[in-house]
GUMARGU-829333 format. One record per residue (C-alpha): residue number from 1; residue in one letter; y, z, x. Coordinates in steps of 0.25 Angstrom, whole numbers. Layout:
<atoms>
+-----+--------+-------+-------+-------+
| num | residu |    c2 |    c3 |    c1 |
+-----+--------+-------+-------+-------+
| NUM |      A |     Y |     Z |     X |
...
+-----+--------+-------+-------+-------+
</atoms>
This chain:
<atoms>
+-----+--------+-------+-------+-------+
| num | residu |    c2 |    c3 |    c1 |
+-----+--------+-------+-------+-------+
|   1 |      X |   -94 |  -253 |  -109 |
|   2 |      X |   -98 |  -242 |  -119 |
|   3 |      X |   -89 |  -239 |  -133 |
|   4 |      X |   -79 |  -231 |  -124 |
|   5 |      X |   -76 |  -242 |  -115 |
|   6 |      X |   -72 |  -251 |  -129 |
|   7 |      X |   -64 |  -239 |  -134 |
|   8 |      X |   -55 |  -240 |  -121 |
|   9 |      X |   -54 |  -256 |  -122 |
|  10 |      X |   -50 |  -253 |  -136 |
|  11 |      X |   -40 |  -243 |  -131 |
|  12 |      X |   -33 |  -252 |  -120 |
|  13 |      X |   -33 |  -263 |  -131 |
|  14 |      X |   -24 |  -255 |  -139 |
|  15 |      X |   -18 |  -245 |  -130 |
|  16 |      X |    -2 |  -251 |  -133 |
|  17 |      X |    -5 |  -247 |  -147 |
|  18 |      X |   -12 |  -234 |  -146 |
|  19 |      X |    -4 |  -228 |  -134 |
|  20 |      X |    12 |  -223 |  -136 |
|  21 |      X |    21 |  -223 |  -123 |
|  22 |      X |    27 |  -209 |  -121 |
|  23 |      X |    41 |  -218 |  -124 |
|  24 |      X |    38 |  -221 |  -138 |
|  25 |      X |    30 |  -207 |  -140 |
|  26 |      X |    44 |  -202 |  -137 |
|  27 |      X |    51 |  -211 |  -145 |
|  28 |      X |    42 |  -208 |  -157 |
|  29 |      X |    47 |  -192 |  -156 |
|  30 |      X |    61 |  -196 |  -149 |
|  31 |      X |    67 |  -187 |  -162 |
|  32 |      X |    60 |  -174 |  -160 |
|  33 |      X |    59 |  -177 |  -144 |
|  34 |      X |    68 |  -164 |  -143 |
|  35 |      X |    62 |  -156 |  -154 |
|  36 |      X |    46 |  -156 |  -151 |
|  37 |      X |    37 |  -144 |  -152 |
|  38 |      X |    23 |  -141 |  -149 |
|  39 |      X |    15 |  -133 |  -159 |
|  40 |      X |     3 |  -125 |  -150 |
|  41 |      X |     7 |  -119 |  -138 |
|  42 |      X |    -9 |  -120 |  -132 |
|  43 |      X |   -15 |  -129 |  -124 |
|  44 |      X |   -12 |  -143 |  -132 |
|  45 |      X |     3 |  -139 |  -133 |
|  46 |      X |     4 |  -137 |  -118 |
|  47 |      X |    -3 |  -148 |  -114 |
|  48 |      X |     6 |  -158 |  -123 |
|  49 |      X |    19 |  -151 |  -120 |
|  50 |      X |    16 |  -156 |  -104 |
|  51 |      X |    13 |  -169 |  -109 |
|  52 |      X |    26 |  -170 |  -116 |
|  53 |      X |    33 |  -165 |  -104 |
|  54 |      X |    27 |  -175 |   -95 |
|  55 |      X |    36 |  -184 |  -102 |
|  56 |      X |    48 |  -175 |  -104 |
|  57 |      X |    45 |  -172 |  -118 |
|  58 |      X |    49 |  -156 |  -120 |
|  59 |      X |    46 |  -148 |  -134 |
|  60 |      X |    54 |  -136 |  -138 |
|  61 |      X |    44 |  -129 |  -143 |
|  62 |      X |    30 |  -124 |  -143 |
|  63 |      X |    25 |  -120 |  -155 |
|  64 |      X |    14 |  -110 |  -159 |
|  65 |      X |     9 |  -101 |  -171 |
|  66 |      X |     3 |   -91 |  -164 |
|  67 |      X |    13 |   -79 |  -165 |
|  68 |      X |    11 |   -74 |  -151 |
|  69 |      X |    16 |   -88 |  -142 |
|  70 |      X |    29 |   -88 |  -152 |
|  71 |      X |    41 |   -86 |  -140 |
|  72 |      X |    32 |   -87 |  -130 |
|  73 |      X |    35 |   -97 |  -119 |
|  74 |      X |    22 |  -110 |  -117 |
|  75 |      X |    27 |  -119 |  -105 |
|  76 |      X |    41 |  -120 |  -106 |
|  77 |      X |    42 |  -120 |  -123 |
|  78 |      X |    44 |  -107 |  -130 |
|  79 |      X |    32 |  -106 |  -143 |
|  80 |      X |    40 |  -104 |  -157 |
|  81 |      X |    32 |  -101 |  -169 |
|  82 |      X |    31 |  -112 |  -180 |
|  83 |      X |    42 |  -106 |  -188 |
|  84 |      X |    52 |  -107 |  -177 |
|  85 |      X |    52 |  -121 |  -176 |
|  86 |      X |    62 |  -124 |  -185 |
|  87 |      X |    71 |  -113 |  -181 |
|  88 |      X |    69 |  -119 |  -167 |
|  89 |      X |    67 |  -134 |  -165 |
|  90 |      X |    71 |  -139 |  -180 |
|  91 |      X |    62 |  -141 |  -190 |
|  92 |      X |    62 |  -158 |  -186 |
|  93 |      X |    57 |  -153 |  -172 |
|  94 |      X |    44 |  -161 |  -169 |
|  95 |      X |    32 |  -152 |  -168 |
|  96 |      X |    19 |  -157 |  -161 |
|  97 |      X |     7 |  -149 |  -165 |
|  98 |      X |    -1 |  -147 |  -153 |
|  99 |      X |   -15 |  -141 |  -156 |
| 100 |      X |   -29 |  -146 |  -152 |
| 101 |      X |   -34 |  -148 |  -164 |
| 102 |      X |   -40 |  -159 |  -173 |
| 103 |      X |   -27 |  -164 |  -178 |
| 104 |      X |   -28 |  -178 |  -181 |
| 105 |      X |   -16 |  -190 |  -180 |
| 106 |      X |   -19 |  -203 |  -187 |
| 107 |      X |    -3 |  -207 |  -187 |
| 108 |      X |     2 |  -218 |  -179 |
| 109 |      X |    17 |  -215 |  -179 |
| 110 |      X |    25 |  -203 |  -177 |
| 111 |      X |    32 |  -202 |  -189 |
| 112 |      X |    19 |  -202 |  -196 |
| 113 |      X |    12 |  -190 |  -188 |
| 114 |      X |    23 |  -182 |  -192 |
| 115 |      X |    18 |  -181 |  -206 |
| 116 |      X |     4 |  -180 |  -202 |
| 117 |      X |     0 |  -166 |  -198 |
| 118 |      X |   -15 |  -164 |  -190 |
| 119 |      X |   -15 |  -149 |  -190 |
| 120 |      X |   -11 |  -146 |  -204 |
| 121 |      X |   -10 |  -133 |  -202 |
| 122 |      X |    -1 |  -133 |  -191 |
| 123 |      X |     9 |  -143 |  -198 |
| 124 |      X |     8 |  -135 |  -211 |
| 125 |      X |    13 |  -123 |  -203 |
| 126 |      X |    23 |  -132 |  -197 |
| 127 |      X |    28 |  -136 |  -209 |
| 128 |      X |    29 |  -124 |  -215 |
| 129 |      X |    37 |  -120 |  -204 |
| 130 |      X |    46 |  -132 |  -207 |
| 131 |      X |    42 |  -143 |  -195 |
| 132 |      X |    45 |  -157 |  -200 |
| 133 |      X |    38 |  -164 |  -189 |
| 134 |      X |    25 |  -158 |  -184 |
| 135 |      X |    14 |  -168 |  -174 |
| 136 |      X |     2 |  -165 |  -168 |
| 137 |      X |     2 |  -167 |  -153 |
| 138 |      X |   -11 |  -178 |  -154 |
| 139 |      X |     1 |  -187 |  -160 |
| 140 |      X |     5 |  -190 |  -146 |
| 141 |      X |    -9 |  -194 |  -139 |
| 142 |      X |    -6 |  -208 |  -140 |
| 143 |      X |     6 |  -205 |  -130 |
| 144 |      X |    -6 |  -207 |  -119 |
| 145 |      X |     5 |  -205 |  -108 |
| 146 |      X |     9 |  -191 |  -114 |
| 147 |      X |    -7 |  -185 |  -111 |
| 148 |      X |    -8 |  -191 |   -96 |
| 149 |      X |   -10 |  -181 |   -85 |
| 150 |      X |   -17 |  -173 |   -93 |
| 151 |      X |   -15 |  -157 |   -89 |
| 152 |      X |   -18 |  -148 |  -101 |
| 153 |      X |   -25 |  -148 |  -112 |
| 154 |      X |   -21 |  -159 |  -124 |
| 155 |      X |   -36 |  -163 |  -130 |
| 156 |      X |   -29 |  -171 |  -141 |
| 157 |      X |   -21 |  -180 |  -132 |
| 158 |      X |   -30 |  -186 |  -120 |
| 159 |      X |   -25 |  -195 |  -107 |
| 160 |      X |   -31 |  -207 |  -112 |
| 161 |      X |   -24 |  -215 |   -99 |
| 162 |      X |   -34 |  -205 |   -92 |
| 163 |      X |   -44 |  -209 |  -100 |
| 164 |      X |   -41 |  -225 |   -98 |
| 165 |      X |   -45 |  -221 |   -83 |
| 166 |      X |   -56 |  -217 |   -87 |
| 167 |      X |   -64 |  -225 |   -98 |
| 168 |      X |   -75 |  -227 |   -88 |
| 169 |      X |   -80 |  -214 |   -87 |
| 170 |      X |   -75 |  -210 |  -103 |
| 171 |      X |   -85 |  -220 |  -106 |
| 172 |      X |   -98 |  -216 |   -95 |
| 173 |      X |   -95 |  -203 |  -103 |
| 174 |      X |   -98 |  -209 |  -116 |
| 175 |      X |  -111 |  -215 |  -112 |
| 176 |      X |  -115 |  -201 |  -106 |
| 177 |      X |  -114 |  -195 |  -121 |
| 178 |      X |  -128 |  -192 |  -127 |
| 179 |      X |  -129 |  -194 |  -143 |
| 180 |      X |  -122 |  -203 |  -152 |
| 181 |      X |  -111 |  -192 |  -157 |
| 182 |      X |  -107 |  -188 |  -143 |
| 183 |      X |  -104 |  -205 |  -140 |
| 184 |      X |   -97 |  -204 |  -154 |
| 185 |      X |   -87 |  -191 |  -149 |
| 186 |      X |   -84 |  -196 |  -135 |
| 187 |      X |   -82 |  -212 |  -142 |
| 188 |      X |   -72 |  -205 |  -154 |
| 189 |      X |   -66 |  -196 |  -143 |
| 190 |      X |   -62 |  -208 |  -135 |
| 191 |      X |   -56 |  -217 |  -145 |
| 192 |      X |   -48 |  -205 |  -150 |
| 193 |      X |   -43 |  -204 |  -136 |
| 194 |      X |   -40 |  -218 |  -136 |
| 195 |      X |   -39 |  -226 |  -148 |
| 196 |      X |   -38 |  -220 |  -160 |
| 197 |      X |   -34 |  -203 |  -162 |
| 198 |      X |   -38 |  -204 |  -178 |
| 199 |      X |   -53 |  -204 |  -174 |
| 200 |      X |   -61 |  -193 |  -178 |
| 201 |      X |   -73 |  -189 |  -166 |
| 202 |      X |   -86 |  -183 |  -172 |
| 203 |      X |   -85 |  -168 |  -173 |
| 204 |      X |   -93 |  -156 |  -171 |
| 205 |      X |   -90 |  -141 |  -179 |
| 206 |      X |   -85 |  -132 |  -169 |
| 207 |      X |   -92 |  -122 |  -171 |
| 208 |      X |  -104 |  -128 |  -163 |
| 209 |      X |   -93 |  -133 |  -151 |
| 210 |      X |  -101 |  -129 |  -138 |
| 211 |      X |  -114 |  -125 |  -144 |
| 212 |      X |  -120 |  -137 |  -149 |
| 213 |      X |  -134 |  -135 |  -148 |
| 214 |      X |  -139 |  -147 |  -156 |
| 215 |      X |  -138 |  -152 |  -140 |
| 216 |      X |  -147 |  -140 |  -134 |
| 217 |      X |  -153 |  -129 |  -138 |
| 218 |      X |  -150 |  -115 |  -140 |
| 219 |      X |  -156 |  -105 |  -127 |
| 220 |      X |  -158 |   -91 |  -129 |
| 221 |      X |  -155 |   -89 |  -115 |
| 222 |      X |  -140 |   -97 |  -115 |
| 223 |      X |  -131 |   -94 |  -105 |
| 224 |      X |  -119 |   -99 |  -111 |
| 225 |      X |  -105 |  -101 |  -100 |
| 226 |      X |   -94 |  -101 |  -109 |
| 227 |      X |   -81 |  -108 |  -103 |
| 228 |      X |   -69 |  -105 |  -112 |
| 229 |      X |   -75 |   -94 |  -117 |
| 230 |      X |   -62 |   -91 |  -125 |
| 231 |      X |   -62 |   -78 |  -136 |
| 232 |      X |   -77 |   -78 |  -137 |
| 233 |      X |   -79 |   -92 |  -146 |
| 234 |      X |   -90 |   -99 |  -140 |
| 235 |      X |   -98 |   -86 |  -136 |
| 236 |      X |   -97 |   -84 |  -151 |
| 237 |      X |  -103 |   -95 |  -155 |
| 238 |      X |  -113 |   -94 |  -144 |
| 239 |      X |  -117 |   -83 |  -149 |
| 240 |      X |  -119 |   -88 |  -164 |
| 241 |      X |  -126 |  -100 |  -158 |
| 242 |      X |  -135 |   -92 |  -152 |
| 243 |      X |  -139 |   -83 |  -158 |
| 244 |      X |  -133 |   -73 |  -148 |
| 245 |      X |  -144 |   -77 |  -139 |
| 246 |      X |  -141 |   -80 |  -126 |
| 247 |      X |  -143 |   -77 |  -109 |
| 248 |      X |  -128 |   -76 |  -106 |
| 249 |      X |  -113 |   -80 |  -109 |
| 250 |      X |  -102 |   -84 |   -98 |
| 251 |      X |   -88 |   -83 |  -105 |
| 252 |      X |   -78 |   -89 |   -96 |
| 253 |      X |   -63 |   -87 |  -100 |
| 254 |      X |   -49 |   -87 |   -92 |
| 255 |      X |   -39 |   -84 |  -105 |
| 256 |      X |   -37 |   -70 |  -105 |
| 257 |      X |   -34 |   -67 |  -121 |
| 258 |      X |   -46 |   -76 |  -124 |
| 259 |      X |   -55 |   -68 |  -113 |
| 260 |      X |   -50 |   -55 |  -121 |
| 261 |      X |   -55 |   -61 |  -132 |
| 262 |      X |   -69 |   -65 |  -127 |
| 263 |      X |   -70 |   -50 |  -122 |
| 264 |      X |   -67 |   -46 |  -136 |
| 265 |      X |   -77 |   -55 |  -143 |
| 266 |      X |   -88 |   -51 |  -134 |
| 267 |      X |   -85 |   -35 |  -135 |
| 268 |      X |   -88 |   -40 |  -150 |
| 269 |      X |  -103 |   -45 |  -145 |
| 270 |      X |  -117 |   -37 |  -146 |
| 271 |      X |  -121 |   -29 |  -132 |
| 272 |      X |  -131 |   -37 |  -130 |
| 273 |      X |  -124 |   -51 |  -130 |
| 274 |      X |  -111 |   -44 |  -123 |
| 275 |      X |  -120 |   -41 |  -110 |
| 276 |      X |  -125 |   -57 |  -108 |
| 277 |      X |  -108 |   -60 |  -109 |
| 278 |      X |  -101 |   -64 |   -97 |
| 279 |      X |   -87 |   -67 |   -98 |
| 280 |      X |   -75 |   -71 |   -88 |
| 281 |      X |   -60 |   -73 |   -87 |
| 282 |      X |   -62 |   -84 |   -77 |
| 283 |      X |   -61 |   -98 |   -81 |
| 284 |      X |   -73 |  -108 |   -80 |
| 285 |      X |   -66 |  -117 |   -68 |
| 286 |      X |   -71 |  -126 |   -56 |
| 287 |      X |   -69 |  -114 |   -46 |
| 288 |      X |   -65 |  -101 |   -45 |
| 289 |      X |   -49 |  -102 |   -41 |
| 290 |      X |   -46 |   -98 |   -55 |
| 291 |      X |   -34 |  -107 |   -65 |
| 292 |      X |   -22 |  -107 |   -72 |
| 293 |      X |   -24 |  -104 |   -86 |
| 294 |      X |   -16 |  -108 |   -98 |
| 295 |      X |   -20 |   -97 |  -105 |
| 296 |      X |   -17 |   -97 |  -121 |
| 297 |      X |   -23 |   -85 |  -125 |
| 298 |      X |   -32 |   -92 |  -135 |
| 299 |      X |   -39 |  -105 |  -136 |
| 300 |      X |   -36 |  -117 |  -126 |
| 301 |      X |   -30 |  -108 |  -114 |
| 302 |      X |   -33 |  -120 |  -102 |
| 303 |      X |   -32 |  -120 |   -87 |
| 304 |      X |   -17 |  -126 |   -84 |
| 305 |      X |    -8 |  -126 |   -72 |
| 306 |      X |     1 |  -121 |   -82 |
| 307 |      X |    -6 |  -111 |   -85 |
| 308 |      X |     1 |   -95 |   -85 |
| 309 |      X |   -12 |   -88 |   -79 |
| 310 |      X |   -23 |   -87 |   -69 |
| 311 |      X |   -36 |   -87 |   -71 |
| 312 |      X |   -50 |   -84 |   -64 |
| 313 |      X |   -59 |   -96 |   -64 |
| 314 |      X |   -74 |   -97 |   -60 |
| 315 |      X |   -85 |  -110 |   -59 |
| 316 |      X |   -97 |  -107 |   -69 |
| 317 |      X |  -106 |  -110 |   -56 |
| 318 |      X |   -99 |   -96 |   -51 |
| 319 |      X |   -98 |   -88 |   -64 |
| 320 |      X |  -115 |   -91 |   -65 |
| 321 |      X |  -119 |   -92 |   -50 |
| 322 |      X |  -132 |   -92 |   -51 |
| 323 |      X |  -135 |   -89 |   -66 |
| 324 |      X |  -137 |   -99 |   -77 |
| 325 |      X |  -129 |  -105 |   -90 |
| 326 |      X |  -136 |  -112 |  -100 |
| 327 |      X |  -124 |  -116 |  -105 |
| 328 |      X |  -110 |  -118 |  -101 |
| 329 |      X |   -96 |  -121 |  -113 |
| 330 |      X |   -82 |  -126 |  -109 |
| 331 |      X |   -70 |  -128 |  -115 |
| 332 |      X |   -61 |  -125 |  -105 |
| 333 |      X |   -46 |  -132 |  -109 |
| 334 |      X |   -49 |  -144 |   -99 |
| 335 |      X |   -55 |  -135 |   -88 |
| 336 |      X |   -69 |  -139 |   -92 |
| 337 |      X |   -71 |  -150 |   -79 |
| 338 |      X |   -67 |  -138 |   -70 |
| 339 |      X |   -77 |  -127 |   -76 |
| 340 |      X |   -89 |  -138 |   -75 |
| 341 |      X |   -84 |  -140 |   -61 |
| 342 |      X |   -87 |  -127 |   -60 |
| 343 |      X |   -99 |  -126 |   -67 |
| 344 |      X |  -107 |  -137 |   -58 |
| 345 |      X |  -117 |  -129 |   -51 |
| 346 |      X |  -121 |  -121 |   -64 |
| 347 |      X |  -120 |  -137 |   -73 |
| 348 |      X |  -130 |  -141 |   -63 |
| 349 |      X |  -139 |  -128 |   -60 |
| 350 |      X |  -141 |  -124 |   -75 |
| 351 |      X |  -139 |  -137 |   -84 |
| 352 |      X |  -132 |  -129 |   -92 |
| 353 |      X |  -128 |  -136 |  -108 |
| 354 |      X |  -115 |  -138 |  -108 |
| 355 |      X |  -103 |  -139 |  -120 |
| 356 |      X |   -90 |  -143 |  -111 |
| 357 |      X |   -75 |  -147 |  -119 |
| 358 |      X |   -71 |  -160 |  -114 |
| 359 |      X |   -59 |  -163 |  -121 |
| 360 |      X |   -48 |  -153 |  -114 |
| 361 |      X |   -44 |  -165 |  -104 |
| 362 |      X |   -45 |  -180 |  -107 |
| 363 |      X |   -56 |  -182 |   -94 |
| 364 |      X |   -64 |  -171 |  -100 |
| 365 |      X |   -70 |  -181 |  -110 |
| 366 |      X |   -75 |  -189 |   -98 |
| 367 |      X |   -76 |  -178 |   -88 |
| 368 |      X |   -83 |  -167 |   -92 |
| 369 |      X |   -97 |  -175 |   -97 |
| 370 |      X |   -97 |  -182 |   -82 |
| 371 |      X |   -96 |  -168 |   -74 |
| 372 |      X |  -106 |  -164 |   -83 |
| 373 |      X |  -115 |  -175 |   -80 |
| 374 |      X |  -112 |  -176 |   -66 |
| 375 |      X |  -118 |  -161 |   -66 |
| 376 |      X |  -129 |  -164 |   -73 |
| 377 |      X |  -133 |  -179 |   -76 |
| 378 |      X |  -145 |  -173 |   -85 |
| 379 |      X |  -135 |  -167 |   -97 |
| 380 |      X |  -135 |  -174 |  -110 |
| 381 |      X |  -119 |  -175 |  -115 |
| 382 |      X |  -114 |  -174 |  -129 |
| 383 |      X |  -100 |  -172 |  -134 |
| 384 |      X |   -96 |  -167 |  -148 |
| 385 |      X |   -81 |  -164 |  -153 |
| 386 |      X |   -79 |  -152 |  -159 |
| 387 |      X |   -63 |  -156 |  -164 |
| 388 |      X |   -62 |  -173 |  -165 |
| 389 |      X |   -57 |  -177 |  -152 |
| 390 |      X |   -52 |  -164 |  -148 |
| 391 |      X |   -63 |  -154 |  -145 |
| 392 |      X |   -77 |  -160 |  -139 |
| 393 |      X |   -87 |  -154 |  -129 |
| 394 |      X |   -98 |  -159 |  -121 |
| 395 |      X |  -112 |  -154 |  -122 |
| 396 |      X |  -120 |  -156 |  -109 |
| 397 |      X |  -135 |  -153 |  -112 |
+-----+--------+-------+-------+-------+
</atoms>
């Protein structure tokens, strides 16, 4: 029995006083029941509107700033802007702020998370638009029967029934990290899941996230695989890191405005750093029959059987056939266990340093170092958060 096995006795110990029936959740908002509305029509929104359907719970609304998803349709709700709210639901409708961010919640009671705003400025805005009642979604993560079943992509709220099944392994995962600080993330992680959501984990400035090369060295001949490429983020600070020395780049990435922006950024580049680029629409997946994308145009766009369009897919091991990465990033919106899949053969030929999210889905925590280790038993893993509980990668050395 490790620390993580006490943490979970702790947890069964106090379970009827941590965890809120989906009853009394509803009796706790039966007032604004009819007259809820979810700020961020993206990936944390969608993925907590399902769950509040699963229990025939249906907002009004979506709501959003940006200008250009005002009177657009997201699943089924139509997306006003912030100053519509009141014109449209009343200004004692109950808005449920749904961003992935580092909001925190250290209020026990409804009424009293009310009055207590995570994302100030999100609730100054929404109080200049005259909202009375404004929440940040995390509120509801001690509801543990509202996060079950788990489809899209809801970091702040995990399946901790999931988890119960599987303290075993949560716990073998724990013993596999290598230094102090990375025991210290994955222990603060799992009590923050289970015990006690007012805990802060120990965290990293994003501006190293992916690169951290206090774990390994920096090569002049990188070859660096780059799985959610996005608008061109990571190569840039890639680039910076090294000193714009490099072999070769792989920039994988299925959103079509976000690949735009990649091409863009890159045109931007010096000649002689455009020619070692590779870039490709496909997405990083476990074979090549392509996937559903959500696509949101921007940051968190994920692979979703609700998703609107189709998109190619290829497994590393084809996209490199024969030739070699040094070094391999993913933060894929929960598809990173498919794109390792799909990356076996080249894991195991190349032993390539890997920075892998695990925190899109609950078993990613879990998951994602075992695959890894059951390619390789020879990597060294650590783990470092980049956003308390939210944002945390694994770095296979």
């Amino acid at each position: 029995m490790n620390v993580i096995n006490e943490i979970f006795a702790q947890y069964r110990r106090e379970k009827d006083k941590l965890e809120v029936s989906v009853e009394d959740m509803k009796a706790e908002i039966q007032e604004f029941l009819e007259r809820i509305l979810l700020y961020g029509a993206g990936s944390a929104g969608i993925a907590f509107l399902y769950d509040l359907r699963k229990h025939g719970i249906e907002p009004l609304y979506f709501v959003d700033a940006d200008p250009a998803k005002a009177g657009t349709d997201c699943e089924g709700l139509t997306v006003i802007a912030p100053e519509e709210i009141c014109t449209r639901a009343g200004e004692d409708a109950l808005v449920v702020v749904c961003i992935n961010t580092d909001g925190k919640r250290y209020c026990k009671s409804f009424a009293e998370a009310l009055r207590v705003g995570g994302h100030h400025g999100v609730y100054d805005k929404l109080r200049g638009c005259g909202c009375k009642n404004i929440i940040d979604y995390t509120y509801f993560r001690r509801c543990h029967a509202l996060f079950t079943d788990e489809k899209y992509n809801a970091p702040s709220c995990s399946d901790v029934w999931l988890m119960e099944e599987h303290e075993q392994e949560i716990a073998d995962v724990y013993d596999l990290m290598e230094d102090a600080l990375s025991r210290e993330v994955f222990e603060k992680i799992v009590r923050f899941r289970l015990l006690d959501d007012s805990i802060e984990v120990p965290t990293m400035g994003q501006e190293k996230q992916y690169f951290e090369y206090g774990f390994y060295e920096r090569r002049q001949d990188e070859v660096f695989v780059d799985c959610g490429a996005f608008n061109g983020i990571s190569l840039k600070t890639f680039l910076k890191e090294n000193n714009n020395m490099f072999e070769g780049y792989y920039g994988m990435e299925p959103d079509a405005d976000n690949y735009a922006k990649l091409e863009e950024y890159i045109r931007t580049l010096p000649e002689d750093i455009r020619k070692k680029l590779y870039i490709t629409p496909q997405a990083a997946w476990k074979d090549d029959g392509g996937i559903t994308l959500y696509a949101l145009h921007g940051p968190g766009s994920f692979a979703a059987d609700i998703g609107k369009m189709q998109a190619e897919s290829i497994t590393i091991d084809d996209m490199l056939g024969e030739k070699r990465t040094s070094y391999i990033k993913m933060n894929i919106e929960g598809s990173e266990k498919e794109a390792l899949q799909g990356a076996e053969q080249t894991i195991r030929r190349c032993k390539p340093r890997l920075a892998i999210a695990g925190y899109h889905r609950t078993d990613d925590f879990w998951k994602i170092p075992f695959m890894i280790k059951s390619y390789r038993e020879d990597y060294k893993i650590y783990l470092r958060s980049y956003m308390n509980h939210i944002s945390f990668v694994y770095y296979a050395v």
